[in-house]
MARLUMVEX-129590 format. One record per residue: residue in three letters; x, y, z of N, C-alpha, C, CB in turn. Coordinates in steps of 0.02 Angstrom, whole numbers, plus 50000, padded with zeros to 5 digits. Glycine has a CB too. Layout:
REM MARLUMVEX-129590
alaXYZXYZXYZXYZ ...
REM end
This chain:
REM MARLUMVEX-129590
unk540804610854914540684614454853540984610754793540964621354857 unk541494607354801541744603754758541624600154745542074602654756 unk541324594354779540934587654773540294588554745540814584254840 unk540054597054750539414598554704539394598054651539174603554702 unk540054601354604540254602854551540374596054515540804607354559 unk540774592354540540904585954524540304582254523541364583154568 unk539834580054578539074577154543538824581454488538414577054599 unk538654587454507538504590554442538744588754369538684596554451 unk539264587854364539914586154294539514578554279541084584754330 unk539484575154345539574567854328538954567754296539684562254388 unk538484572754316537734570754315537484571054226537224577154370 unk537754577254220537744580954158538174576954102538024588354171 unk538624572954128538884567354069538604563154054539384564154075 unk538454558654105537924551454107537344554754066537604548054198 unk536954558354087536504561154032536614564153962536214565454058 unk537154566553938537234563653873537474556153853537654567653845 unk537784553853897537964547653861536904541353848538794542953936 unk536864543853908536134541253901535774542553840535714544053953 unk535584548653832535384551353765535574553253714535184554453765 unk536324552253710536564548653630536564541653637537374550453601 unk536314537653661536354528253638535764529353601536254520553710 unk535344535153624534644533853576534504536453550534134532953585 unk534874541853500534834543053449535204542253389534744546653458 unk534874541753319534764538353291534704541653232534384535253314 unk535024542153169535434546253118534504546253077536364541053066 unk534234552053010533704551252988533864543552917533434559852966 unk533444541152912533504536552863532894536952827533654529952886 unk532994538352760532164538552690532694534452634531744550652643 unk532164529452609532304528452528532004532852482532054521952503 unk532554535552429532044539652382531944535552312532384547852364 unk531424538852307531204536452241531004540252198530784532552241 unk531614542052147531414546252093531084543052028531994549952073 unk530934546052025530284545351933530344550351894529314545751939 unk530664550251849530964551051774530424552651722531344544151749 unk530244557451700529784555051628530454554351572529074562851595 unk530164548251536530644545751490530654553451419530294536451460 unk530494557151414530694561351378531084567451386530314562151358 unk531324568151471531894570251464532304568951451532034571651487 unk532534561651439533274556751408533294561751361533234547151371 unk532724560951313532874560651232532844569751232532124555151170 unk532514573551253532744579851262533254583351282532484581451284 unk533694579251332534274581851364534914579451300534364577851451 unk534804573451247535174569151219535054576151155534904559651213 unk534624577751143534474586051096534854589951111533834590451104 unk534894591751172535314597651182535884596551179535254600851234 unk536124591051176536854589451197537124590451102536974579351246 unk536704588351066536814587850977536544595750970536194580450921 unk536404599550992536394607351006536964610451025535964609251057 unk537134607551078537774611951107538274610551064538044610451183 unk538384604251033538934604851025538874608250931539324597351050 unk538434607650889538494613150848538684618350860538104614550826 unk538354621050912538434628550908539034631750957537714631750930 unk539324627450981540044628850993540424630850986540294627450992 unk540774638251001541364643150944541934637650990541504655750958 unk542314637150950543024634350939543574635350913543034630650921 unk544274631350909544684635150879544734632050817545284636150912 unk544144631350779544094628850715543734632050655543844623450724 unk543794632050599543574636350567542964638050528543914636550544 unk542464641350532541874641050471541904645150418541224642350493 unk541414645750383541234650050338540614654450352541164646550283 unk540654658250326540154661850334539824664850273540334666250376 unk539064663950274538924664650210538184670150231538824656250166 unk537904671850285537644677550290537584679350355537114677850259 unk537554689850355537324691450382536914697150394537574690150400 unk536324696350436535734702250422535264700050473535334702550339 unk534704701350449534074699250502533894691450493533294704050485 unk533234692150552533384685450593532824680450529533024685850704 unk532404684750479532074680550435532364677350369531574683950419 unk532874682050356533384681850301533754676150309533834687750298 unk534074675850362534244671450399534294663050414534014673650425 unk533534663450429533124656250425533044652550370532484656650442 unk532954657250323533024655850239533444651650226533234661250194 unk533984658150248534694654350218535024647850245535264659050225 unk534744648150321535064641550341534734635050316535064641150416 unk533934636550323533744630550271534004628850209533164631050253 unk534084635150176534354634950101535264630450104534414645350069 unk535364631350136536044629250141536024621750171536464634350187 unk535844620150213535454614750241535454608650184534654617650260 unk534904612750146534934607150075535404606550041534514608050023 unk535724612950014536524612349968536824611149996536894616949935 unk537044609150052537534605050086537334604150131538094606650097 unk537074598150147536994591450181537764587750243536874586050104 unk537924587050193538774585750252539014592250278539604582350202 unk538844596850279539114600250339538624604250393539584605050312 unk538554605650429538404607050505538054615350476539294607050572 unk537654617450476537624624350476537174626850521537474626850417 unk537174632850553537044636950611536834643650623537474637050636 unk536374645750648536384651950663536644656050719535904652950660 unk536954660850725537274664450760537224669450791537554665150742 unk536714672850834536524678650853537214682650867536034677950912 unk537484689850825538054693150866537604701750868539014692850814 unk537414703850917537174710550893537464715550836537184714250948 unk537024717950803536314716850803536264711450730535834725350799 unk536464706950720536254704050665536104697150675536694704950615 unk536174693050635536194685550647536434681550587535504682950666 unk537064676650606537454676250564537344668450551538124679250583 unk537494665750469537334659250455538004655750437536794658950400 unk538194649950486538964648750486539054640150458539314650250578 unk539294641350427539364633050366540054630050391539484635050254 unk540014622350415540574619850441540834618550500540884622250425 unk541464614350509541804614350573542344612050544541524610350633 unk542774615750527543484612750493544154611550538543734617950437 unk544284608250536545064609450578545624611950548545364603350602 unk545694611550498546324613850456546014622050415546554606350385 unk546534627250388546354631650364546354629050268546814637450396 unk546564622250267546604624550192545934618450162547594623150151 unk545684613850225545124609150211544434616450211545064601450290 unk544754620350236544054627450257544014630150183544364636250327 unk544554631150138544664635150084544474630350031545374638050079 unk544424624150043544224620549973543554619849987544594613149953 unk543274620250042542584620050028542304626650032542234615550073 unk542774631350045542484638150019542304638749936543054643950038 unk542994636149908542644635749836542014634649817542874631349804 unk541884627049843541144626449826540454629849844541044621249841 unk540694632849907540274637049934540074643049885540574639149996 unk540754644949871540524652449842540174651249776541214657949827 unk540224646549731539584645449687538944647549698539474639449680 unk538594644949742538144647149769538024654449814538054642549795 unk538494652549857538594660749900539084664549888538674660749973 unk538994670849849539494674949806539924677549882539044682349745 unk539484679049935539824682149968540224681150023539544685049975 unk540144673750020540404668450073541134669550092540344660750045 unk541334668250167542274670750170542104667350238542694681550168 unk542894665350255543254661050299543284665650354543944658350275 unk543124661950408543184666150499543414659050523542214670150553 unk543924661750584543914658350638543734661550730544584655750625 unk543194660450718542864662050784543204660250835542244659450792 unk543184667650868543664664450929543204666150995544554668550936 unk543384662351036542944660351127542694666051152543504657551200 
REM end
C-alpha cells in the first residue's frame, strides 16, 4: 500500500515537472495609436485646471448673479485687464466672476484699486479649498 502511494506521488510529480518545461508565459507587442489632438487637448485642460484652481491665494471678485450676466462680464473684464487671469465660478445658485491670483494681501488691494474704477462693486476674497 505504501509503495502505491509513493508511485502515485512520484507519478504525479514527474508530470508536473513535465508540463511546466512547456509552458510558456503569454507574450503580445502592443501598439498604441494616439490621435495627435489629444496632446494639444489634454495640454488645454491642464491651462484650465490650473486657472480655475481655489488656493490659498487671493482674488477679487467683481460679480455675482446669473450664468448670462456673467459671460458678459468675464469677457468684459477679459479686455480691461488683460494681465490677469479671470474666471468663472459656479457656487449655487449663482455664478461668480473672479479677477486674479495674488499671493500677497496687499499686491490683491492695489489692484483692487484699479479694479474698482470700473467695478464699483468689486471686494477681496480668499477662497478657501
Amino acid at each position: 500500500m505504501r509503495i502505491l502511494k509513493i508511485r502515485n506521488h512520484f507519478f504525479h510529480i514527474s508530470l508536473l515537472i513535465i508540463c511546466s518545461h512547456k509552458l510558456s508565459a503569454q507574450e503580445a507587442k502592443i501598439n498604441i495609436q494616439q490621435n495627435p489632438k489629444f496632446e494639444q487637448l489634454l495640454s488645454e485642460k491642464r491651462k484650465i485646471n490650473t486657472s480655475i484652481t481655489v488656493n490659498e491665494r487671493y482674488k477679487i471678485q467683481v460679480f455675482s448673479g446669473n450664468s448670462e450676466k456673467a459671460k458678459s462680464t468675464l469677457n468684459d473684464c477679459k479686455q480691461n485687464f488683460s494681465d490677469l487671469d479671470a474666471t468663472i465660478v459656479f457656487n449655487t445658485p449663482n455664478y461668480k466672476v473672479w479677477l486674479g491670483n495674488f499671493r500677497t494681501r496687499i499686491e490683491a488691494e492695489r489692484n483692487l484699486v484699479e479694479i474698482k474704477k470700473v467695478y464699483q462693486n468689486a471686494f477681496l476674497i480668499k477662497p478657501k479649498k
